[in-house]
N, CA, C and O atoms as a Tinker XYZ file with bonds, in Angstrom:
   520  protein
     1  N      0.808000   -1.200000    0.000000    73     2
     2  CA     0.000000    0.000000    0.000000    64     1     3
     3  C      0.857000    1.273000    0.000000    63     2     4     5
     4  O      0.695000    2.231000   -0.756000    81     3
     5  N      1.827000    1.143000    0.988000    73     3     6
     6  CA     2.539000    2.492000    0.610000    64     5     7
     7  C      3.784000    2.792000   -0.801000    63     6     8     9
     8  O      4.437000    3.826000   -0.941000    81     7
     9  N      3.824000    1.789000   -1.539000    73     7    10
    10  CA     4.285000    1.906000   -2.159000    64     9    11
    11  C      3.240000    2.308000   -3.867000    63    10    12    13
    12  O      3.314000    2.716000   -5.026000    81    11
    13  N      2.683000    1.983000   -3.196000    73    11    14
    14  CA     1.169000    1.771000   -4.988000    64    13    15
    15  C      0.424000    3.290000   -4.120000    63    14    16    17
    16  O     -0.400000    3.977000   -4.723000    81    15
    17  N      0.902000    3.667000   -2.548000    73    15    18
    18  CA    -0.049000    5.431000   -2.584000    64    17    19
    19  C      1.181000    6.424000   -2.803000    63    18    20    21
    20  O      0.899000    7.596000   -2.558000    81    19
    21  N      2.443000    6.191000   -3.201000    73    19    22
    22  CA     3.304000    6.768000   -3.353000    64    21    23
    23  C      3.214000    6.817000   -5.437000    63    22    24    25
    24  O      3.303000    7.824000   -6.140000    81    23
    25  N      3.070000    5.767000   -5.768000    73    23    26
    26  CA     3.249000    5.730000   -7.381000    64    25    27
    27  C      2.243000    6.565000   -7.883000    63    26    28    29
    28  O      2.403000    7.634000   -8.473000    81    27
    29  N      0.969000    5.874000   -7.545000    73    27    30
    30  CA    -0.323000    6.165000   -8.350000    64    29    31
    31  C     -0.807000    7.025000   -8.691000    63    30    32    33
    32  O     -1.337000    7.137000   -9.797000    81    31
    33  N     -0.723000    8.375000   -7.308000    73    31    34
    34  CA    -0.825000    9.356000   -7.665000    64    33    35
    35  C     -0.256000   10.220000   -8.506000    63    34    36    37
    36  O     -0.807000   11.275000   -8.819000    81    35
    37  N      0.907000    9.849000   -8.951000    73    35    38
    38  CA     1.938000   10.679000   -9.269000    64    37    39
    39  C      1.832000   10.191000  -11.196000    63    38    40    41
    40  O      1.702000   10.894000  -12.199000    81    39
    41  N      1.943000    8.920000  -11.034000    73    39    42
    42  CA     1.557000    8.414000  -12.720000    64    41    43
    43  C      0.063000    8.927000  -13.244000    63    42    44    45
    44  O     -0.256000    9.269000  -14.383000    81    43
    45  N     -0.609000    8.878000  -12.245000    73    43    46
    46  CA    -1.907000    8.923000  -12.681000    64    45    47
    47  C     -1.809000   10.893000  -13.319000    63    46    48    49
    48  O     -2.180000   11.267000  -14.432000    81    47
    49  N     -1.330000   11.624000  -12.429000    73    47    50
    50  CA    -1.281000   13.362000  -12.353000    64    49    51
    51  C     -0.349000   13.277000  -13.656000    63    50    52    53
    52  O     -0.776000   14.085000  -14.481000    81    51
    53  N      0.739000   12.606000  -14.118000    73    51    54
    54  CA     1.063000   12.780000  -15.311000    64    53    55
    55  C      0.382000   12.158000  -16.223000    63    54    56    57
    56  O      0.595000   12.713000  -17.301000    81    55
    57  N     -0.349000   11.259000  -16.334000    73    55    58
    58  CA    -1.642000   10.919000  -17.410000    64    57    59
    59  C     -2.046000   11.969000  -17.611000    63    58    60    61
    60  O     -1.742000   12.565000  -18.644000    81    59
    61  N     -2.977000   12.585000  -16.531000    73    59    62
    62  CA    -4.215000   13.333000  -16.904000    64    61    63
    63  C     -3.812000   14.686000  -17.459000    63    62    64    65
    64  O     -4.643000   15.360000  -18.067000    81    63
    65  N     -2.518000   15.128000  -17.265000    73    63    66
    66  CA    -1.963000   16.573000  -17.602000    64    65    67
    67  C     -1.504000   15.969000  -19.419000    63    66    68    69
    68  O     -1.547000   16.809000  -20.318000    81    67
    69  N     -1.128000   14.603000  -19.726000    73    67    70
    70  CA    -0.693000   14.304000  -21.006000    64    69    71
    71  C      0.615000   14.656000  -20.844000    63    70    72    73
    72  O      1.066000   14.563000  -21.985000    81    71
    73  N      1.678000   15.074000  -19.979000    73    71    74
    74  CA     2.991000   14.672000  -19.915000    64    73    75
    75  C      3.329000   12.965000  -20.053000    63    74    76    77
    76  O      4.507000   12.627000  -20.167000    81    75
    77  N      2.800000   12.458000  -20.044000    73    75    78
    78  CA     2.746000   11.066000  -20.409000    64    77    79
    79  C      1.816000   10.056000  -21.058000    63    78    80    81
    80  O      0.716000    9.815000  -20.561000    81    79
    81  N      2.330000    9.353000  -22.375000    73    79    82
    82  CA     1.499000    9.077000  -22.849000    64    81    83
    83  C      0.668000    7.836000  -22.629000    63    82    84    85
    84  O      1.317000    7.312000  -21.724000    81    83
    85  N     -0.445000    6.945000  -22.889000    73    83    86
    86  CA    -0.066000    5.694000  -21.995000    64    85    87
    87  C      0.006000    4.893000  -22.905000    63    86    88    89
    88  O     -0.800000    3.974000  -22.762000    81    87
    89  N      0.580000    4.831000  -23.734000    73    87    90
    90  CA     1.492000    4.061000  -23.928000    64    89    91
    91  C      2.190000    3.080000  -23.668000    63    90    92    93
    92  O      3.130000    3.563000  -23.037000    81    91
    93  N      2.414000    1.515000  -23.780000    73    91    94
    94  CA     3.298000    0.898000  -22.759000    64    93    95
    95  C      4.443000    1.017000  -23.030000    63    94    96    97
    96  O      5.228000    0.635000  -22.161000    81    95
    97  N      4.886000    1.450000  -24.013000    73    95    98
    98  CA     6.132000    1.794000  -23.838000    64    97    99
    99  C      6.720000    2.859000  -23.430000    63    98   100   101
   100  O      7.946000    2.954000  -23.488000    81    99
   101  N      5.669000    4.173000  -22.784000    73    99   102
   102  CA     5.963000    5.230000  -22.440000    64   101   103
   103  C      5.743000    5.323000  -20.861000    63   102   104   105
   104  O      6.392000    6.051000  -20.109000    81   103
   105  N      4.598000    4.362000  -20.451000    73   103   106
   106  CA     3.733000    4.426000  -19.123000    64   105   107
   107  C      4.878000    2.923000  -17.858000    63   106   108   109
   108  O      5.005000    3.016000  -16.637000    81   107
   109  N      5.364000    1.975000  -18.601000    73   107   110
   110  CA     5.893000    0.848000  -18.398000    64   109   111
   111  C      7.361000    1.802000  -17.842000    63   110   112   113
   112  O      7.268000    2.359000  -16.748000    81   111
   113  N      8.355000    1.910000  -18.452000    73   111   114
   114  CA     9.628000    2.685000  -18.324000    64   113   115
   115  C      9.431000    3.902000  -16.776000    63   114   116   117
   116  O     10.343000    4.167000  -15.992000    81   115
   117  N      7.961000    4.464000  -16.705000    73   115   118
   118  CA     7.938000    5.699000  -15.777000    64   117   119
   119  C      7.599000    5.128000  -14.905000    63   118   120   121
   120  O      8.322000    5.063000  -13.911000    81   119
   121  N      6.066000    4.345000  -14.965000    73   119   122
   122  CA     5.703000    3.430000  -13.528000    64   121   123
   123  C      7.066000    2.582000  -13.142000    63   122   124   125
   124  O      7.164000    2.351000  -11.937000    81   123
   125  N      8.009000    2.141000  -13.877000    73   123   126
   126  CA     9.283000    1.492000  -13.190000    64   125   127
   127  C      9.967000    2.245000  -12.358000    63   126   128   129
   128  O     10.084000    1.980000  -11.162000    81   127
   129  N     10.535000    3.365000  -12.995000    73   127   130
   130  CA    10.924000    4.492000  -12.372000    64   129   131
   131  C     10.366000    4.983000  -10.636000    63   130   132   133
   132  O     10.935000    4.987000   -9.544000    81   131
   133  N      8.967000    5.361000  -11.109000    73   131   134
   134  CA     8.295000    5.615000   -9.800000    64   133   135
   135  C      8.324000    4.580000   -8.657000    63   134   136   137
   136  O      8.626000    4.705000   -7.470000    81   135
   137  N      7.907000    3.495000   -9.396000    73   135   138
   138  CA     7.918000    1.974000   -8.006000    64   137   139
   139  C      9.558000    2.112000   -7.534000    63   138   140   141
   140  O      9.730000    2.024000   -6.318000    81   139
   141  N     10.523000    2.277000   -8.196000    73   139   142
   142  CA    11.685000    1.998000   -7.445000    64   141   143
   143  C     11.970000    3.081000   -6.920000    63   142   144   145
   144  O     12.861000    2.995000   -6.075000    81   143
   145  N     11.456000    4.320000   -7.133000    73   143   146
   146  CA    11.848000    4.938000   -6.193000    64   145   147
   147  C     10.676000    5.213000   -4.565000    63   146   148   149
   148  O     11.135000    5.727000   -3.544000    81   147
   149  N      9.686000    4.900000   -4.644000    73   147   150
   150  CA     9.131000    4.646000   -3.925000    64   149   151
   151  C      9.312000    3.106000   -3.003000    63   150   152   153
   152  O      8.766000    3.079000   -1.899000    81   151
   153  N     10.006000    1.970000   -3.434000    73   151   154
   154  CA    10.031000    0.826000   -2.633000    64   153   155
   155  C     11.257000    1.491000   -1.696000    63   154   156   157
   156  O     11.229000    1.327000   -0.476000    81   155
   157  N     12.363000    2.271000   -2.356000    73   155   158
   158  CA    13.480000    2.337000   -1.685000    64   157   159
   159  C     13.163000    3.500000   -0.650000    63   158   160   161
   160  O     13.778000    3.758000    0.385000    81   159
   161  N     11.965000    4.190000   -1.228000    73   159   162
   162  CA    11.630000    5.263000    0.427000    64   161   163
   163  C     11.030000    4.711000    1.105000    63   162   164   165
   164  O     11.158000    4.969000    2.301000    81   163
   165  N     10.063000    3.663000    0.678000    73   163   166
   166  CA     9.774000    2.406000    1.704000    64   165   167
   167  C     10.094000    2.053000    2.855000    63   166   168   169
   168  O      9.714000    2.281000    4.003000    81   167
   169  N     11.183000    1.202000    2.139000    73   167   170
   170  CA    11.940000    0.134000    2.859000    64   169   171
   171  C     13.121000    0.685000    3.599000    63   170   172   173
   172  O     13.845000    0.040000    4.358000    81   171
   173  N     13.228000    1.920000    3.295000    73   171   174
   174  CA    14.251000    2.928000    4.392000    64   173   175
   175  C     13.600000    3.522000    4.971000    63   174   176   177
   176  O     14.390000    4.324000    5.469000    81   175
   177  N     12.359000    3.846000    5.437000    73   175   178
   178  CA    11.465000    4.278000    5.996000    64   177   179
   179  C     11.226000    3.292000    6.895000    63   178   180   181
   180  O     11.411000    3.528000    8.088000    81   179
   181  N     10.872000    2.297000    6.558000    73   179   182
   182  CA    10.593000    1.211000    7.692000    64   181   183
   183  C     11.970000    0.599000    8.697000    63   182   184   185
   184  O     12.001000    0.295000    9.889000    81   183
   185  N     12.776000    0.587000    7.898000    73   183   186
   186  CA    13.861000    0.027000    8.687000    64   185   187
   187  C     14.491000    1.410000   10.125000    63   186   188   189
   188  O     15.062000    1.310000   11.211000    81   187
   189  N     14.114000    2.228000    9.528000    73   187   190
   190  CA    14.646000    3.735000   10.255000    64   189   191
   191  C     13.627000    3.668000   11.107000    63   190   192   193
   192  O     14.004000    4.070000   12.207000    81   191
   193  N     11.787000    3.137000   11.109000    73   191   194
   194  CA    10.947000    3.603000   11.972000    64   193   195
   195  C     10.840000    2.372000   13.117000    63   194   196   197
   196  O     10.413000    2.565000   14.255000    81   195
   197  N     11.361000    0.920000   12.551000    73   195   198
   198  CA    12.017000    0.294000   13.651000    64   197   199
   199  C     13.068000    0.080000   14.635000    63   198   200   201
   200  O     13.282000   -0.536000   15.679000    81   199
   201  N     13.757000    1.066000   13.616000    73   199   202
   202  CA    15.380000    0.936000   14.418000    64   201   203
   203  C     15.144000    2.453000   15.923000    63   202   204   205
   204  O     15.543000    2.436000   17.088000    81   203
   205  N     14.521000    3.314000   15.321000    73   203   206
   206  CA    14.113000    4.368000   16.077000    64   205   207
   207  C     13.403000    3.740000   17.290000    63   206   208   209
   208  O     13.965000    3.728000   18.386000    81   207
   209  N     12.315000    3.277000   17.130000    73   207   210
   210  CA    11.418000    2.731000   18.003000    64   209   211
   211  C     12.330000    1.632000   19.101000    63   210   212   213
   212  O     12.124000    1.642000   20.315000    81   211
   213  N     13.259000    0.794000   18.497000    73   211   214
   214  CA    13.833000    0.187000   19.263000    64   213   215
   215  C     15.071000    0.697000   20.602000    63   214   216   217
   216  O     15.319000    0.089000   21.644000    81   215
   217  N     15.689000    2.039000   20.087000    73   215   218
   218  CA    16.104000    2.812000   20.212000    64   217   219
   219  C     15.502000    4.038000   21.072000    63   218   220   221
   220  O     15.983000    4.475000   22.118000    81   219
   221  N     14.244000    4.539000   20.347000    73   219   222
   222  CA    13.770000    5.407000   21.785000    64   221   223
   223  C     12.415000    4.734000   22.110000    63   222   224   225
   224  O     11.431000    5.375000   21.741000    81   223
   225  N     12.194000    3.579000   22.723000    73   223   226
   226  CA    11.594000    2.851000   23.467000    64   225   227
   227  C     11.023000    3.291000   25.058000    63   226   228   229
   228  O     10.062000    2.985000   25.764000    81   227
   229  N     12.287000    4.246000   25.170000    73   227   230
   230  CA    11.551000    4.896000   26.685000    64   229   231
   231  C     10.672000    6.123000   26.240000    63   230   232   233
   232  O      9.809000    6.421000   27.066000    81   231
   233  N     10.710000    6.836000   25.189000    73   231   234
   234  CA     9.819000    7.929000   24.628000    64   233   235
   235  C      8.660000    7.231000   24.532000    63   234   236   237
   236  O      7.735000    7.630000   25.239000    81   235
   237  N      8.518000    6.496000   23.990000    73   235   238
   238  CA     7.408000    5.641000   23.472000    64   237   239
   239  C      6.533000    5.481000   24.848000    63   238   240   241
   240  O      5.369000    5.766000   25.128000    81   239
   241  N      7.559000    4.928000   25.543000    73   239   242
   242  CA     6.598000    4.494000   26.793000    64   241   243
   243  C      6.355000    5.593000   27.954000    63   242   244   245
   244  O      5.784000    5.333000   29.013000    81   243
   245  N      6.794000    6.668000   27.654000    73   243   246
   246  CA     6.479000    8.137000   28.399000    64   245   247
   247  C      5.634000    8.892000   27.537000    63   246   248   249
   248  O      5.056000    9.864000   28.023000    81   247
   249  N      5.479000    8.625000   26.423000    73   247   250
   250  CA     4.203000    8.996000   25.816000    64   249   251
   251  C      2.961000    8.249000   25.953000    63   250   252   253
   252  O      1.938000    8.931000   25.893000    81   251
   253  N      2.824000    6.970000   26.128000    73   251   254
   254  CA     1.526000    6.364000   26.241000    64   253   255
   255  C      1.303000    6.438000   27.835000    63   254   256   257
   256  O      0.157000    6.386000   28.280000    81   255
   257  N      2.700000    6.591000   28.904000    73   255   258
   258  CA     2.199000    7.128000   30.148000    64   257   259
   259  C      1.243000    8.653000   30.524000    63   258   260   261
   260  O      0.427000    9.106000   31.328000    81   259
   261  N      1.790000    8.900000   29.670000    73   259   262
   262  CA     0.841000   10.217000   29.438000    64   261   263
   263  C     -0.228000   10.474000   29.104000    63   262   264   265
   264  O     -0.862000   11.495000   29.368000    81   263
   265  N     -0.583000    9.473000   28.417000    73   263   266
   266  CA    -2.313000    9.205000   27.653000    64   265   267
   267  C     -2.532000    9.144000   26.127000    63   266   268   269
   268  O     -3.653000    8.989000   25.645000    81   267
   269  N     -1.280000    9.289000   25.302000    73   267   270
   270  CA    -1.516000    8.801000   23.887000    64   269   271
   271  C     -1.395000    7.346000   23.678000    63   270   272   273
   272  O     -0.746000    6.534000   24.336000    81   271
   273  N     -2.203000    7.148000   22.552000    73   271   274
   274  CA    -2.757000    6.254000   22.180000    64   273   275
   275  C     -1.510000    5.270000   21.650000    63   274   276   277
   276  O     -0.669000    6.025000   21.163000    81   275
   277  N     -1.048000    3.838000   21.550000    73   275   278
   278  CA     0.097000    3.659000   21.052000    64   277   279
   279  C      0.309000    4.023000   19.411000    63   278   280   281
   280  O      1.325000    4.522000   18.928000    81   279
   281  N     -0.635000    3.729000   18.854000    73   279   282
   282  CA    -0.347000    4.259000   17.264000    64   281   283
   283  C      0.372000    5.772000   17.484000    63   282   284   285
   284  O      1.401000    5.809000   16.809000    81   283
   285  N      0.151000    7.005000   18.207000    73   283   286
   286  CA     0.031000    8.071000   18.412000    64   285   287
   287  C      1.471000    8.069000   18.831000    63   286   288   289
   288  O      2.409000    8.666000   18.302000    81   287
   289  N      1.470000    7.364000   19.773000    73   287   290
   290  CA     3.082000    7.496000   20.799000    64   289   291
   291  C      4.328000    6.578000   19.616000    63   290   292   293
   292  O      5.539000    6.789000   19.676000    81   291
   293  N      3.764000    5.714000   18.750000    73   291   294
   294  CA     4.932000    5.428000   17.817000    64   293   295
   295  C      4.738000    6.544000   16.731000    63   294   296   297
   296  O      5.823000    7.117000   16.830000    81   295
   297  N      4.195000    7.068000   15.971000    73   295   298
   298  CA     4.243000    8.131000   15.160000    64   297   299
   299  C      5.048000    9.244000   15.559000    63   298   300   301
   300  O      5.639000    9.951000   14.743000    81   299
   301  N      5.078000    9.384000   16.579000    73   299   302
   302  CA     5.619000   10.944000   17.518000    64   301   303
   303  C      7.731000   10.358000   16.751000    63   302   304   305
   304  O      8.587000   11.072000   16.229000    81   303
   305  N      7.744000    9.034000   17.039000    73   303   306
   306  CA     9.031000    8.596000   16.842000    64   305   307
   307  C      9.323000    8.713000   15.187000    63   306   308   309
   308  O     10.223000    9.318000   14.605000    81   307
   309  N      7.878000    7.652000   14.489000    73   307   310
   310  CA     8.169000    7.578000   13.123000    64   309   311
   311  C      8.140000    8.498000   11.805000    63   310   312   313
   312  O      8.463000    8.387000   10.622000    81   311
   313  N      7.467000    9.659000   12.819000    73   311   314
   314  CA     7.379000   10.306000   11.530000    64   313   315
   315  C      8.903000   11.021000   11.148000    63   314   316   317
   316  O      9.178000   11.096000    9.951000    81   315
   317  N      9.850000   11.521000   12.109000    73   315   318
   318  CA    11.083000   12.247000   11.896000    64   317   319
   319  C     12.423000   11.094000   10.763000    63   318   320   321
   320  O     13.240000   11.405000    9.896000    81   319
   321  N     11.982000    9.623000   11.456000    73   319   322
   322  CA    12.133000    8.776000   10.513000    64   321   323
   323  C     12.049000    8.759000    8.933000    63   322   324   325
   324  O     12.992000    8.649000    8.149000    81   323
   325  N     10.476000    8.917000    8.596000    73   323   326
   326  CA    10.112000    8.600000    7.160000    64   325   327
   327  C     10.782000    9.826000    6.531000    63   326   328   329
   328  O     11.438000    9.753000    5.492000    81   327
   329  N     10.572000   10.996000    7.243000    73   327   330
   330  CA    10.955000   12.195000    5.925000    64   329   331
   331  C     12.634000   11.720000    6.039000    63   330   332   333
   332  O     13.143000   11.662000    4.920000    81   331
   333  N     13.390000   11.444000    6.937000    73   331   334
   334  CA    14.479000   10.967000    6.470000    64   333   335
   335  C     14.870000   10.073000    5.541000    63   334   336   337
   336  O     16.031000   10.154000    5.140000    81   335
   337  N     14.175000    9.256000    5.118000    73   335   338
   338  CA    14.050000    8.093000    4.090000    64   337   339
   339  C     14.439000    8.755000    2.812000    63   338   340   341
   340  O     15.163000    8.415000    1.876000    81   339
   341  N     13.821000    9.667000    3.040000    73   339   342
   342  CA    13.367000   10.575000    1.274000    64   341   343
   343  C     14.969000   11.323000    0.990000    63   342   344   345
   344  O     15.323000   11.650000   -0.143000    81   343
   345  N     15.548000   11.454000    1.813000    73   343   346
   346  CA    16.677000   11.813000    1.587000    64   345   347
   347  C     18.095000   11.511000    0.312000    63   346   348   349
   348  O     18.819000   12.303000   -0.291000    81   347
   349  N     18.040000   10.572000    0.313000    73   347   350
   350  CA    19.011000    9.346000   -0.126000    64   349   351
   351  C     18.427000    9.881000   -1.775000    63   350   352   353
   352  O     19.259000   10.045000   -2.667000    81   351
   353  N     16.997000   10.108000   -2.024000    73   351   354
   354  CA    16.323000    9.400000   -3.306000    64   353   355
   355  C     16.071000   11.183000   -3.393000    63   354   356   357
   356  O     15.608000   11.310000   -4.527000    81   355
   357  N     16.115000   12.033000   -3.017000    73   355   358
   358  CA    16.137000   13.937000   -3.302000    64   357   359
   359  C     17.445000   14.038000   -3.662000    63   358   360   361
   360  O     17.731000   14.829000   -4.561000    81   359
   361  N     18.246000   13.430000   -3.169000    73   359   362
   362  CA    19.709000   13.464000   -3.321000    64   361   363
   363  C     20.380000   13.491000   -4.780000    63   362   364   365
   364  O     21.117000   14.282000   -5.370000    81   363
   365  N     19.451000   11.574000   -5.257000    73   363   366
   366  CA    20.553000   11.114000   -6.087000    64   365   367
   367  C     19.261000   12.199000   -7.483000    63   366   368   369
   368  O     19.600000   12.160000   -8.666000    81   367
   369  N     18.230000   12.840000   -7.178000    73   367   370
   370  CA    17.807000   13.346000   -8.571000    64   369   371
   371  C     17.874000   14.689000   -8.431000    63   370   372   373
   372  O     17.278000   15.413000   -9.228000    81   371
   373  N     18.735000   15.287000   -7.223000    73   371   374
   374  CA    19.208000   16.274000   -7.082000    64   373   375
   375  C     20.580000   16.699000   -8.030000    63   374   376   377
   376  O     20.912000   17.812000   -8.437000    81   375
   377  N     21.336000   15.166000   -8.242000    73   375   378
   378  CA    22.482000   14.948000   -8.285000    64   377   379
   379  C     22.649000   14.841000   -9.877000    63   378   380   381
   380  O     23.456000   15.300000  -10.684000    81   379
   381  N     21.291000   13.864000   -9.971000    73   379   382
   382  CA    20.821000   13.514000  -11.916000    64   381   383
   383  C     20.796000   14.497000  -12.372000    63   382   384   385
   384  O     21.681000   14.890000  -13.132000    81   383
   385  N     19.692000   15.235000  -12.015000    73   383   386
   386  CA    18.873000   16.380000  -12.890000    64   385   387
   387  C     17.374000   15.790000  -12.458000    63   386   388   389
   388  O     16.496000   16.193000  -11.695000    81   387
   389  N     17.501000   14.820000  -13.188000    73   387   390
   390  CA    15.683000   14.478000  -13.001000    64   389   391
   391  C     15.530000   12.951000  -12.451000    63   390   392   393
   392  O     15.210000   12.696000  -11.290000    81   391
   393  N     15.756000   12.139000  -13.278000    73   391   394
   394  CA    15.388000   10.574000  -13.177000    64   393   395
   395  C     16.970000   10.088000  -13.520000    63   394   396   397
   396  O     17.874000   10.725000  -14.061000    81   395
   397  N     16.944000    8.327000  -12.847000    73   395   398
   398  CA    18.079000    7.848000  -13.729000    64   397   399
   399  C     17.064000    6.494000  -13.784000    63   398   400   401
   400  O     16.390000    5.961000  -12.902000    81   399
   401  N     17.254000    6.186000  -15.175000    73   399   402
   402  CA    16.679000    4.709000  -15.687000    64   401   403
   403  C     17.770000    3.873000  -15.701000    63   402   404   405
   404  O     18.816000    4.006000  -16.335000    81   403
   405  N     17.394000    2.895000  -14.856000    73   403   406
   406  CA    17.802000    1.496000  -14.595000    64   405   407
   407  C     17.307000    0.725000  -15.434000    63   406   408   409
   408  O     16.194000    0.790000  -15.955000    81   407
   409  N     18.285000   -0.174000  -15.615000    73   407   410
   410  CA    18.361000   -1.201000  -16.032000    64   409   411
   411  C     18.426000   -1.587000  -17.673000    63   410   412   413
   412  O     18.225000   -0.569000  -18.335000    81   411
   413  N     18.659000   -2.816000  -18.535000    73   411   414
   414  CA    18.732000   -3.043000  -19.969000    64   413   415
   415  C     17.261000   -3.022000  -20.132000    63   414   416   417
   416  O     16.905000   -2.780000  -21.285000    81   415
   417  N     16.046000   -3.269000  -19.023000    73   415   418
   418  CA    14.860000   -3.453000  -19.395000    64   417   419
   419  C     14.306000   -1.862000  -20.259000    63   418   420   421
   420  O     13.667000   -1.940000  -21.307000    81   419
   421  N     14.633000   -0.634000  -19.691000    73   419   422
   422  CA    14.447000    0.327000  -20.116000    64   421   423
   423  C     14.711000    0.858000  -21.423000    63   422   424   425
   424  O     14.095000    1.313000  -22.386000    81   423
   425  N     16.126000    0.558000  -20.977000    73   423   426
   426  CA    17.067000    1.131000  -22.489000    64   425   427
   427  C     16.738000    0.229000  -23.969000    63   426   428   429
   428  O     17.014000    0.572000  -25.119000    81   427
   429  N     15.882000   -1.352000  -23.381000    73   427   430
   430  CA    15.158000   -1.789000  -24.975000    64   429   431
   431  C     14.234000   -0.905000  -25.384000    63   430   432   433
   432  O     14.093000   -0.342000  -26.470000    81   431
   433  N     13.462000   -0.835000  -24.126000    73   431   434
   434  CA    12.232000   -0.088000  -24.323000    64   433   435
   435  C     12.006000    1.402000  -24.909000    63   434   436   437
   436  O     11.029000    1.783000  -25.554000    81   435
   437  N     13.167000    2.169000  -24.522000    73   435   438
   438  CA    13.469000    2.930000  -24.994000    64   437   439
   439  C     14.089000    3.412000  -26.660000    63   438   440   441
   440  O     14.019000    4.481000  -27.267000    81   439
   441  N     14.763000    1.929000  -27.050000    73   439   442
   442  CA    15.170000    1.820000  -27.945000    64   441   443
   443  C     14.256000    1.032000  -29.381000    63   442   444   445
   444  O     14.500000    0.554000  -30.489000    81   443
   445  N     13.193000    1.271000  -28.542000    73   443   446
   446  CA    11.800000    0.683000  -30.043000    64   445   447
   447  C     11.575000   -0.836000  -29.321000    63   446   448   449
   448  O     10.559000   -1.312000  -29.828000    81   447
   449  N     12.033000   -1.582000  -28.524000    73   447   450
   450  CA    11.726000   -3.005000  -28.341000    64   449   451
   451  C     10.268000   -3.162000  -27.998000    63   450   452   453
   452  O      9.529000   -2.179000  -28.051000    81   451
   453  N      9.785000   -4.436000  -27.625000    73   451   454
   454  CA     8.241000   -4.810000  -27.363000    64   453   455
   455  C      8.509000   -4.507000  -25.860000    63   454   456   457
   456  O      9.680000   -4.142000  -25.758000    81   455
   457  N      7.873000   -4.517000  -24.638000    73   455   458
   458  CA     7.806000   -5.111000  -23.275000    64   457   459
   459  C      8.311000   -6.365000  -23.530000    63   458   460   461
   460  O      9.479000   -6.553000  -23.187000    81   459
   461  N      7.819000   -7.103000  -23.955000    73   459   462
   462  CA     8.429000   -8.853000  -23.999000    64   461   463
   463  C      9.977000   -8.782000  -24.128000    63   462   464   465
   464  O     10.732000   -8.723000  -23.158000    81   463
   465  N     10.378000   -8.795000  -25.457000    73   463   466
   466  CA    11.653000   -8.618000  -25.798000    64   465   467
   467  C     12.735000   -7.702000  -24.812000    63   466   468   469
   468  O     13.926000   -7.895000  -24.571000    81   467
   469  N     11.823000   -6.656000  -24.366000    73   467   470
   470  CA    12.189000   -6.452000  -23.149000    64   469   471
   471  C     12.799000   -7.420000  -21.894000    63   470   472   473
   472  O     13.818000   -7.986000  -21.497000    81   471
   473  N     11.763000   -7.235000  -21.668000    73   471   474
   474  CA    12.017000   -8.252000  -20.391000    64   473   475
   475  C     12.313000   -9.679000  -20.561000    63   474   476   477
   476  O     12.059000  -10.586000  -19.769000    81   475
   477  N     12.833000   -9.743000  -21.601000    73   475   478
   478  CA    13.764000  -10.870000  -21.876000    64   477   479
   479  C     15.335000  -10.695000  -21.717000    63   478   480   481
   480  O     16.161000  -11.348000  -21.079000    81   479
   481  N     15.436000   -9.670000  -22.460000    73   479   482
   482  CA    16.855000   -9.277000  -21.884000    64   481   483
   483  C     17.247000   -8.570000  -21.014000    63   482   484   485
   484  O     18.389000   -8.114000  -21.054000    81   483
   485  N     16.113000   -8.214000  -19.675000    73   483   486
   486  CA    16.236000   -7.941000  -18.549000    64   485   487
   487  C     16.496000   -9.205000  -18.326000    63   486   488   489
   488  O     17.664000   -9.587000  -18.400000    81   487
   489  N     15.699000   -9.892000  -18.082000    73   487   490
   490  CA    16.124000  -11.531000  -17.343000    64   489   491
   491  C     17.056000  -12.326000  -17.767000    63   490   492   493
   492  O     17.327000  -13.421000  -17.274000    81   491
   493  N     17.561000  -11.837000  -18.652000    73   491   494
   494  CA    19.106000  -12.530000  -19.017000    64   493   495
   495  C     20.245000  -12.007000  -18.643000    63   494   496   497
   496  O     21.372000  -12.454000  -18.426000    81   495
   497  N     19.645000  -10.768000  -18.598000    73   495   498
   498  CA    21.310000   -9.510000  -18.402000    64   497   499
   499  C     20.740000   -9.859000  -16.832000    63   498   500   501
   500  O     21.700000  -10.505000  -16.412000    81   499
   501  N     20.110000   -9.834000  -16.117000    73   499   502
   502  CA    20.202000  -10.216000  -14.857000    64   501   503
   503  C     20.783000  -11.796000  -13.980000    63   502   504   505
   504  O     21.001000  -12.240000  -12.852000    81   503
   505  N     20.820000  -12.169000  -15.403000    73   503   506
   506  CA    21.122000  -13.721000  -15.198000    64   505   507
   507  C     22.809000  -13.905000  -15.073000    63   506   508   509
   508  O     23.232000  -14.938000  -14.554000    81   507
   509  N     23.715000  -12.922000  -15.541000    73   507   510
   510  CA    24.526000  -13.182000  -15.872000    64   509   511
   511  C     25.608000  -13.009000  -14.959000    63   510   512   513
   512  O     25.598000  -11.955000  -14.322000    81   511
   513  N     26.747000  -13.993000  -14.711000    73   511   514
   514  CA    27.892000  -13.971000  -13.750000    64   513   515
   515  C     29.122000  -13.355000  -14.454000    63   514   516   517
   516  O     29.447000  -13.396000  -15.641000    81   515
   517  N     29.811000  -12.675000  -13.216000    73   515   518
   518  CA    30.698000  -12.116000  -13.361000    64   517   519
   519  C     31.958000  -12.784000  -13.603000    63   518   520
   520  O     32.984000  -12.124000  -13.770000    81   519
């Protein structure tokens, strides 16, 4: 869920303005884009809002001594967490300019291929040892 309320909106607001066409070869390449950068604010989001919590554990529990609710008394911790997440990923398209496309799956796609043919030589170029 937080990763599909982080994308959706954002693919969907470039649909409807026609900055994007939908296209799958235009809509496929951006929704990639968006999901990875949203799993990685994710999953650094979560790891930061457990490691916090484990960490200030006595806040936690001097806040629900007080009378907040526990959802309430872990938020007080997680939220300084999540906007830190976003950091890492402001950074590196601070650093780009805009986007960086990953992977051979893109650059077919980009280069006239099908999705299929695509993601065929994603799964091969991913297959491969060094």
């Amino acid at each position: 869920m937080p990763i599909a309320a982080g994308t959706a909106p954002v693919l969907a607001l470039l649909a409807a303005t026609g900055v994007v066409d939908m296209d799958a070869i235009v809509v496929i390449p951006v929704a990639g884009i968006l999901l990875g950068g949203c799993m990685t604010a994710t999953a650094l989001a979560g790891r930061r809002a457990v490691d916090e919590l484990e960490q200030r554990r006595g806040e936690v529990e001097a806040a629900l001594a007080l009378g907040l609710l526990p959802r309430d008394a872990a938020l007080e911790i997680c939220r300084p967490a999540a906007s830190q997440a976003l950091v890492p990923a402001l950074g590196q398209t601070r650093t780009v300019g805009l986007v960086t496309l990953p992977g051979s799956f893109v650059g077919m796609l980009l280069g006239g291929a099908s999705p299929i043919e695509a993601g065929v030589v994603q799964l091969v170029h991913g297959r491969r040892r060094p």
